[in-house]
TIVO-2410 file (N, C-alpha, C; in nm, 3 decimals):
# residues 130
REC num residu      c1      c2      c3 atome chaine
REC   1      X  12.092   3.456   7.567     N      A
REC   1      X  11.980   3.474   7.477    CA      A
REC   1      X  11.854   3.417   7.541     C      A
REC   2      X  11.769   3.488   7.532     N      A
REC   2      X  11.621   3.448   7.635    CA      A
REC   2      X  11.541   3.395   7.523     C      A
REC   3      X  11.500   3.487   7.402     N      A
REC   3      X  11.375   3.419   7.339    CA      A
REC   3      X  11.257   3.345   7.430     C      A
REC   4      X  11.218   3.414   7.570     N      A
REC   4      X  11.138   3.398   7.630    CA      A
REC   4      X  11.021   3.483   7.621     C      A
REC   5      X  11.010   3.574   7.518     N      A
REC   5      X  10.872   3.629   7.497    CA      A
REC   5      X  10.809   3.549   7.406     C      A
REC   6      X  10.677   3.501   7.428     N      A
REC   6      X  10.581   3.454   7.313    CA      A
REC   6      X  10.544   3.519   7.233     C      A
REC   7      X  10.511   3.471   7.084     N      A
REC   7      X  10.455   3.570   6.980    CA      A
REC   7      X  10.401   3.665   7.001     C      A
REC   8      X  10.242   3.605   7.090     N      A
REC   8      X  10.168   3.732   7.157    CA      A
REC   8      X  10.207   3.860   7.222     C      A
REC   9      X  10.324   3.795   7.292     N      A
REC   9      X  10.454   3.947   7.395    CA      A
REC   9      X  10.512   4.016   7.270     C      A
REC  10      X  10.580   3.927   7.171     N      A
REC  10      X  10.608   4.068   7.073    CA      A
REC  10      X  10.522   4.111   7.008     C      A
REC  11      X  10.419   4.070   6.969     N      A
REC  11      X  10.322   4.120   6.899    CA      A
REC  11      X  10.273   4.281   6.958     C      A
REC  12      X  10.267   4.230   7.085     N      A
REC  12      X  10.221   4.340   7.189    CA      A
REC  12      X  10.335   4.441   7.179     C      A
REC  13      X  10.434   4.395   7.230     N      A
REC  13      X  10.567   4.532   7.187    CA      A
REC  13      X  10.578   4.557   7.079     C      A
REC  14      X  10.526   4.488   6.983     N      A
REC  14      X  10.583   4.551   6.868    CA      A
REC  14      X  10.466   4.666   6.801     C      A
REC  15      X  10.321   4.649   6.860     N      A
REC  15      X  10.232   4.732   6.864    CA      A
REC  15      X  10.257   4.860   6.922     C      A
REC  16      X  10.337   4.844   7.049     N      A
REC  16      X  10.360   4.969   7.150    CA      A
REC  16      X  10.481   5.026   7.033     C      A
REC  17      X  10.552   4.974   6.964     N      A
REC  17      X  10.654   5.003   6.898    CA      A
REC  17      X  10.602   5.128   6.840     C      A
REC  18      X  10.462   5.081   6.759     N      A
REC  18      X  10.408   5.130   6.620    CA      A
REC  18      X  10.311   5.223   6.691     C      A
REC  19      X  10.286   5.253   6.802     N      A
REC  19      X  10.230   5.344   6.873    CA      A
REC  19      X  10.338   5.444   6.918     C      A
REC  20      X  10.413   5.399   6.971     N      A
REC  20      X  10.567   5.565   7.022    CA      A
REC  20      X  10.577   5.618   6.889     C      A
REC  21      X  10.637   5.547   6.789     N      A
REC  21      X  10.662   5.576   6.654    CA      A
REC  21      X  10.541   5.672   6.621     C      A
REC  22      X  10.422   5.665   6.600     N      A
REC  22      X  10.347   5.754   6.564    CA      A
REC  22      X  10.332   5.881   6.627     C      A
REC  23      X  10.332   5.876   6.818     N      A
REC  23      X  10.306   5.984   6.858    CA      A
REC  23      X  10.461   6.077   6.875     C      A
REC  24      X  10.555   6.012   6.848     N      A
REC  24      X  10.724   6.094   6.833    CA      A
REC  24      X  10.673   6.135   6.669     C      A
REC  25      X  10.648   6.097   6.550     N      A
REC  25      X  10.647   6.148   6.449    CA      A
REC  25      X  10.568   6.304   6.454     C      A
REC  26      X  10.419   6.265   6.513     N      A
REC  26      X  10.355   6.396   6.513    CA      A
REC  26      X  10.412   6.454   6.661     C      A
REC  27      X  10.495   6.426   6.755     N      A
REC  27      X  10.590   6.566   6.813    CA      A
REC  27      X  10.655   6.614   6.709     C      A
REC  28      X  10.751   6.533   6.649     N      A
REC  28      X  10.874   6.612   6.520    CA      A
REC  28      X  10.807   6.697   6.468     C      A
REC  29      X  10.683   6.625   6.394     N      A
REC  29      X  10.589   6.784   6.282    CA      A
REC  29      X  10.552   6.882   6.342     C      A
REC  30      X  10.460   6.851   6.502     N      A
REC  30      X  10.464   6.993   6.542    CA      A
REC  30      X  10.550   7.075   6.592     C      A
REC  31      X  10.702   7.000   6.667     N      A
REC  31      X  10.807   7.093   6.710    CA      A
REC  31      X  10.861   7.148   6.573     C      A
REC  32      X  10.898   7.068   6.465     N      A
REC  32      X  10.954   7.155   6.334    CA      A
REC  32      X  10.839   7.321   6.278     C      A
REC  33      X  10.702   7.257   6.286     N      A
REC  33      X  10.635   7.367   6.254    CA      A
REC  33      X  10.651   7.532   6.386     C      A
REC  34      X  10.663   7.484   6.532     N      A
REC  34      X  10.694   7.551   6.558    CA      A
REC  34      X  10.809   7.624   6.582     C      A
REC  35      X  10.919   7.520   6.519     N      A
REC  35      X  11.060   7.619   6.502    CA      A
REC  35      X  11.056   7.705   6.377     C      A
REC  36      X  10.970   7.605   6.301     N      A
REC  36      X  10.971   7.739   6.169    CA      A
REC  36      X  10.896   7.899   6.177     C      A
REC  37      X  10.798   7.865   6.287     N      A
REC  37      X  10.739   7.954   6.314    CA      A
REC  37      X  10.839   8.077   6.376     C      A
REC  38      X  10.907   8.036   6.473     N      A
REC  38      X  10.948   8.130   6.535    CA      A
REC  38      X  11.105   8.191   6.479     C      A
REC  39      X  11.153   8.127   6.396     N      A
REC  39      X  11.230   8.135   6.275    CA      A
REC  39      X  11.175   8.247   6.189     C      A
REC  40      X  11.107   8.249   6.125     N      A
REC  40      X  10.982   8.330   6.040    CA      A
REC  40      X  10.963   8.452   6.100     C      A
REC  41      X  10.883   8.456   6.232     N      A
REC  41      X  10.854   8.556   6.284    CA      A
REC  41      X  10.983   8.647   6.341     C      A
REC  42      X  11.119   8.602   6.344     N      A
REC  42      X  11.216   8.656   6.374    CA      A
REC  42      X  11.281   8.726   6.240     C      A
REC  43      X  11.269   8.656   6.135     N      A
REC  43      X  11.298   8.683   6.039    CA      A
REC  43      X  11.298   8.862   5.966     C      A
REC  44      X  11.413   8.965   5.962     N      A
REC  44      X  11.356   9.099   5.950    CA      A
REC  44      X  11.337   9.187   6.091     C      A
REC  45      X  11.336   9.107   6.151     N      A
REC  45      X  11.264   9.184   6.288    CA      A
REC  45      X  11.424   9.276   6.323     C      A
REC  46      X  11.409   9.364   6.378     N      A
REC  46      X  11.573   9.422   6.449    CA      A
REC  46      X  11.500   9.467   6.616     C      A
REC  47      X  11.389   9.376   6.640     N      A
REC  47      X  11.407   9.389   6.740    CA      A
REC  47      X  11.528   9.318   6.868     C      A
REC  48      X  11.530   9.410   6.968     N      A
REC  48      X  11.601   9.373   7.045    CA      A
REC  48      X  11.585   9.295   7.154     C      A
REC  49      X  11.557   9.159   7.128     N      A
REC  49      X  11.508   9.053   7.232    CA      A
REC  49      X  11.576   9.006   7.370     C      A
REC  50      X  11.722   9.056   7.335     N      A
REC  50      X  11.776   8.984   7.465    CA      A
REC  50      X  11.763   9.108   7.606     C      A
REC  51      X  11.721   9.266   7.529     N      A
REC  51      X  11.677   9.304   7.654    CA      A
REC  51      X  11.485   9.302   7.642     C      A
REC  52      X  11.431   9.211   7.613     N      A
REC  52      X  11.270   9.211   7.634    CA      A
REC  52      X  11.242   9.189   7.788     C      A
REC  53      X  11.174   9.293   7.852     N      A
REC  53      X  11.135   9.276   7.945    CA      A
REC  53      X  11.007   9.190   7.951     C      A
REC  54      X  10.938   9.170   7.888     N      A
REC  54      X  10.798   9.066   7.834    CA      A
REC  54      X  10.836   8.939   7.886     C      A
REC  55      X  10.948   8.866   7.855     N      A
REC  55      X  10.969   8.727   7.838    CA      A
REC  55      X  11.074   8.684   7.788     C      A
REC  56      X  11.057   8.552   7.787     N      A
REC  56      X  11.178   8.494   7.691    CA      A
REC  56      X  11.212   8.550   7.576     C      A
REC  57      X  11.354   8.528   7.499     N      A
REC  57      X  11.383   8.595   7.416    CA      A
REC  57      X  11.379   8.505   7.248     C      A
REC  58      X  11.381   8.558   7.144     N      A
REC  58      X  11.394   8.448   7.047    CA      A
REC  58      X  11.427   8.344   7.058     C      A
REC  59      X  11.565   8.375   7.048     N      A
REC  59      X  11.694   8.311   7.079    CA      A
REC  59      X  11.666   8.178   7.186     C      A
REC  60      X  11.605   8.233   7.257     N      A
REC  60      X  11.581   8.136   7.384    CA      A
REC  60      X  11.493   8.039   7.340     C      A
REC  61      X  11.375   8.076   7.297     N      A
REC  61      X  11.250   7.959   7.221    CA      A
REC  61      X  11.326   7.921   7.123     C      A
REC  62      X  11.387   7.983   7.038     N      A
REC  62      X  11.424   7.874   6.915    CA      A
REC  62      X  11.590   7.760   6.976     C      A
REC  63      X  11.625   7.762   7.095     N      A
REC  63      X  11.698   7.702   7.126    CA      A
REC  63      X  11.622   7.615   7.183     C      A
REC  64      X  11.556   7.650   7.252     N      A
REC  64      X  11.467   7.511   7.345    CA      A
REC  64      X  11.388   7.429   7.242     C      A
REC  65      X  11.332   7.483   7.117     N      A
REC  65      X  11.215   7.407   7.020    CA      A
REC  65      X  11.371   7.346   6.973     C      A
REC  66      X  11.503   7.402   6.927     N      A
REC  66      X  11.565   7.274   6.877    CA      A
REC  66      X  11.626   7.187   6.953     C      A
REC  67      X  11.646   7.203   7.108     N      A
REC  67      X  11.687   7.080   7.173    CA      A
REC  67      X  11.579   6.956   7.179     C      A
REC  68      X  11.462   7.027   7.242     N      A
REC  68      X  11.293   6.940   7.180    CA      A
REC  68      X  11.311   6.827   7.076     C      A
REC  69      X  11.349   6.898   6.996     N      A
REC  69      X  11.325   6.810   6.871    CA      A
REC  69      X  11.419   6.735   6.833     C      A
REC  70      X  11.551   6.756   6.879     N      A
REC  70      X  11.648   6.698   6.901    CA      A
REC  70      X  11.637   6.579   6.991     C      A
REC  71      X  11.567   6.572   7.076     N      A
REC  71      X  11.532   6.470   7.183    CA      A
REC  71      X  11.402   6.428   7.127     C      A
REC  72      X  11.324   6.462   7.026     N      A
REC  72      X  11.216   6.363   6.948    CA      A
REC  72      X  11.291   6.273   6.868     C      A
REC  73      X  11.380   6.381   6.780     N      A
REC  73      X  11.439   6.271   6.719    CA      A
REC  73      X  11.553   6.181   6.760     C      A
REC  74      X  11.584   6.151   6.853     N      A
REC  74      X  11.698   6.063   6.899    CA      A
REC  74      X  11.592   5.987   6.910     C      A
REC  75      X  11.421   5.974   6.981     N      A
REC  75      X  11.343   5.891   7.069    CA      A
REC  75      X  11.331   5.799   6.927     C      A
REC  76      X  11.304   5.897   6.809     N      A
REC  76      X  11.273   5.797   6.697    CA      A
REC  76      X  11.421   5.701   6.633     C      A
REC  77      X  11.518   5.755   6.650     N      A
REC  77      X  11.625   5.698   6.618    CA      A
REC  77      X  11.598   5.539   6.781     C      A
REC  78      X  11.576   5.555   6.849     N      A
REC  78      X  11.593   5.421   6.956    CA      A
REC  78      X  11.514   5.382   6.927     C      A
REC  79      X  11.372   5.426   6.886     N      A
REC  79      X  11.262   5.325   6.817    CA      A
REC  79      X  11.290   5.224   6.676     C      A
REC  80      X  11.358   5.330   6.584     N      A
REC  80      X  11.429   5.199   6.484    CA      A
REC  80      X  11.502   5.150   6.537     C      A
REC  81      X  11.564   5.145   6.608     N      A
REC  81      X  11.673   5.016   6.677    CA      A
REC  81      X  11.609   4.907   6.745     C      A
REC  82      X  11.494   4.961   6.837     N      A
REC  82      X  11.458   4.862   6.889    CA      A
REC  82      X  11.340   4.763   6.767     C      A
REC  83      X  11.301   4.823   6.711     N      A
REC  83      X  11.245   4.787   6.633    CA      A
REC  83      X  11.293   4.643   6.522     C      A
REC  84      X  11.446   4.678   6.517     N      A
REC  84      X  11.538   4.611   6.433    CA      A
REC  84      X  11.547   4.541   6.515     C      A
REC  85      X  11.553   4.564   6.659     N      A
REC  85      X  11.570   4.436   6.749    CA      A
REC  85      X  11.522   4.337   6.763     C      A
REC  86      X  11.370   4.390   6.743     N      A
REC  86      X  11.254   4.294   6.792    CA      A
REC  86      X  11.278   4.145   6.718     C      A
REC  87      X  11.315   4.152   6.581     N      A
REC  87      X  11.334   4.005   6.525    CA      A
REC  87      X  11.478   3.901   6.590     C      A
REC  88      X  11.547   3.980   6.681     N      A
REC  88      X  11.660   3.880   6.730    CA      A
REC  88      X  11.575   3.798   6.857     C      A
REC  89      X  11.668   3.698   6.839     N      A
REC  89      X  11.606   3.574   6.927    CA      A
REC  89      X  11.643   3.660   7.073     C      A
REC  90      X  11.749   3.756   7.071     N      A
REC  90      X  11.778   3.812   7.195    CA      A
REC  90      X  11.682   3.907   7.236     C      A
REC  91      X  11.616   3.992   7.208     N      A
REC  91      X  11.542   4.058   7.223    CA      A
REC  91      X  11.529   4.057   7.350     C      A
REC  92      X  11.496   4.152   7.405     N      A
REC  92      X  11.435   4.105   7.558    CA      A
REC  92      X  11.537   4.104   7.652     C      A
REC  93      X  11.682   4.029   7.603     N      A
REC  93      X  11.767   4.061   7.737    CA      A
REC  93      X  11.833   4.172   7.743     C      A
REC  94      X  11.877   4.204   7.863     N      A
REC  94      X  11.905   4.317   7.935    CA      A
REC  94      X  12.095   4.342   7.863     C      A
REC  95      X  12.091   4.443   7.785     N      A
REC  95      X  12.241   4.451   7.739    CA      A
REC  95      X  12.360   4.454   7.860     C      A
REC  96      X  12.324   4.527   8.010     N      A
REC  96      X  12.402   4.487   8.106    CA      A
REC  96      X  12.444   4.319   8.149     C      A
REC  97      X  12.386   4.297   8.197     N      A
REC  97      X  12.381   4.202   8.249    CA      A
REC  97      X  12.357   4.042   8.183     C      A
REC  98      X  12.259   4.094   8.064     N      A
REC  98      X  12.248   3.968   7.986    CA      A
REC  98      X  12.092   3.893   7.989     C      A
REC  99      X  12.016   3.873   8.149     N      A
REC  99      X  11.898   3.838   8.184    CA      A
REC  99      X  11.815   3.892   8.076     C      A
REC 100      X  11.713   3.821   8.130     N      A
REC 100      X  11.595   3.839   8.064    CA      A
REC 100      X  11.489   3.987   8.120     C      A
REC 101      X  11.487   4.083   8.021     N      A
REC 101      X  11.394   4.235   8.081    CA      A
REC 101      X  11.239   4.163   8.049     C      A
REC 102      X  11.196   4.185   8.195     N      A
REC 102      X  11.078   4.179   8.189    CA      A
REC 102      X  10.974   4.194   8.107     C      A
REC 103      X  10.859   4.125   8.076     N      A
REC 103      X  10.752   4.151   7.955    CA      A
REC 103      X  10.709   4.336   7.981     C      A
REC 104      X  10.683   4.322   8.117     N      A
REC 104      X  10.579   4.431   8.150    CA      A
REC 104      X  10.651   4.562   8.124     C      A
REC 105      X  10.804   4.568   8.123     N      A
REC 105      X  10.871   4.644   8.132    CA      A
REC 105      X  10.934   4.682   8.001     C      A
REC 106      X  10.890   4.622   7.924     N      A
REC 106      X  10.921   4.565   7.780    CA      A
REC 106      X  10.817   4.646   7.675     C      A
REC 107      X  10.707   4.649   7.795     N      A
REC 107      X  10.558   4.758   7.735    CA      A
REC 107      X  10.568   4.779   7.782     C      A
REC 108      X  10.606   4.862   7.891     N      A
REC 108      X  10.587   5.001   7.929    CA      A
REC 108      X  10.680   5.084   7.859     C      A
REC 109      X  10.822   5.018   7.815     N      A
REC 109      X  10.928   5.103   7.748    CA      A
REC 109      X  11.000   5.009   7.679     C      A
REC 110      X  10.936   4.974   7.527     N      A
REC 110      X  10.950   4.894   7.441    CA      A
REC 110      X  11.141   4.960   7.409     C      A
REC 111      X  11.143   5.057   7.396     N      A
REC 111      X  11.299   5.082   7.360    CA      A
REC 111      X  11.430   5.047   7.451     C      A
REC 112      X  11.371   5.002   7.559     N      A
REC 112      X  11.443   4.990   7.636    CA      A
REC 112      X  11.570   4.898   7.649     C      A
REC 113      X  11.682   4.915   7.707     N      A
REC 113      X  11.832   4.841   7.688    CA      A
REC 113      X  11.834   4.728   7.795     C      A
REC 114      X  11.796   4.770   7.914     N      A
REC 114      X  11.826   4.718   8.026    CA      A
REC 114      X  11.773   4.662   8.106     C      A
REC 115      X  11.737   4.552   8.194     N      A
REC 115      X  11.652   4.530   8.321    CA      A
REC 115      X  11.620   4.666   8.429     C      A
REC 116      X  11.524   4.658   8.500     N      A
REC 116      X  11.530   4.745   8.647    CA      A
REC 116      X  11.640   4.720   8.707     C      A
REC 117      X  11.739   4.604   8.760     N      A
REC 117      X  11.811   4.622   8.801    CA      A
REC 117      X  11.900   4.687   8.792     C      A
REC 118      X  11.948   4.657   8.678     N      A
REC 118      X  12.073   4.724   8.560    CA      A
REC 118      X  12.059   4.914   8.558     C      A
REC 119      X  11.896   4.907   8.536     N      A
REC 119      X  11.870   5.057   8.468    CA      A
REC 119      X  11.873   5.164   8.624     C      A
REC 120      X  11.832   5.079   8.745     N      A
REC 120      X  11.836   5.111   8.869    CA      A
REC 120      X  11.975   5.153   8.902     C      A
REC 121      X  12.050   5.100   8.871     N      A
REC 121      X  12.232   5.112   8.924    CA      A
REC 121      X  12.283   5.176   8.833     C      A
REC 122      X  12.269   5.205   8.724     N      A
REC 122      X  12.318   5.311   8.634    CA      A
REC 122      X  12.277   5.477   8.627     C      A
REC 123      X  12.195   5.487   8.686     N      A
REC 123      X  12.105   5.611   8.677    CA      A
REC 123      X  12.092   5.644   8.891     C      A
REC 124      X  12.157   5.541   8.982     N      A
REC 124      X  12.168   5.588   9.090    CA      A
REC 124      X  12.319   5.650   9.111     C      A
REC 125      X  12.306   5.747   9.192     N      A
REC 125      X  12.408   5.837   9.217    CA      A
REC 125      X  12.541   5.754   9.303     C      A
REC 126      X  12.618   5.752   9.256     N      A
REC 126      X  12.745   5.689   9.349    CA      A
REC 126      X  12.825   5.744   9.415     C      A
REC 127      X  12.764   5.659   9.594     N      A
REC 127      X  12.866   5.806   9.660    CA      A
REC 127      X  12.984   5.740   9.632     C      A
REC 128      X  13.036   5.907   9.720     N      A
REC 128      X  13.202   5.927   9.721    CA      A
REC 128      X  13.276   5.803   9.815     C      A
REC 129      X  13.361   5.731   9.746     N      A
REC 129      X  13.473   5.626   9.840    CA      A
REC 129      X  13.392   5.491   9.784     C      A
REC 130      X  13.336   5.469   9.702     N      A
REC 130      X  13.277   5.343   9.624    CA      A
REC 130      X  13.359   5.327   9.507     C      A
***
């Protein structure tokens, strides 16, 4: 347990908190408005999209606007968590390893689980015979 950020450090993350939170809310409203859109405009139609020579097909935009939004809303689901976090004395350390995650790193990606180290070795590729 670190409890090595000062008031001022969470204050500050917890600002960046209330800043992601706002700009993931207005992605959700505009990706929902544009799934409804293209929902709507499909709606009745018998056109035949999957041979459109034009472009993408319905099907195709309204799959990509719901993975989109699917990945807004998970961002807001890790924002209440971290959020819930912010009042533990732990806050701040790295769930791998345990250390203390950096302030700076802390604002730059208030949701974050892990140190650089940790987040470095999990997300690098492991060769073959390791």
């Amino acid at each position: 347990m670190s409890d090595l950020l000062s008031a001022h450090e969470r204050a500050a993350v917890a600002s960046r908190l209330t800043a992601a939170r706002d700009e993931t809310e207005h992605r959700i409203a505009g990706l929902a408005r544009d799934f409804d859109a293209v929902v709507a405009a499909s709606e009745g139609s018998n056109a035949d999209d999957e041979h459109d020579p034009e472009g993408q097909t319905i099907g195709f935009e309204r799959a990509q606007l719901s993975a989109l939004l699917a990945a807004a809303r998970l961002h807001r689901a890790e924002i209440d968590a971290a959020e819930h976090r912010l009042g533990d004395a732990a806050f701040g350390d790295c769930g791998e390893c345990g250390r203390p995650i950096p302030y700076e790193r802390l604002l730059a990606r208030p949701t974050t689980l892990t140190c650089v180290d940790c987040a470095d070795t999990n997300t690098r590729p492991r060769r073959r015979g390791r």
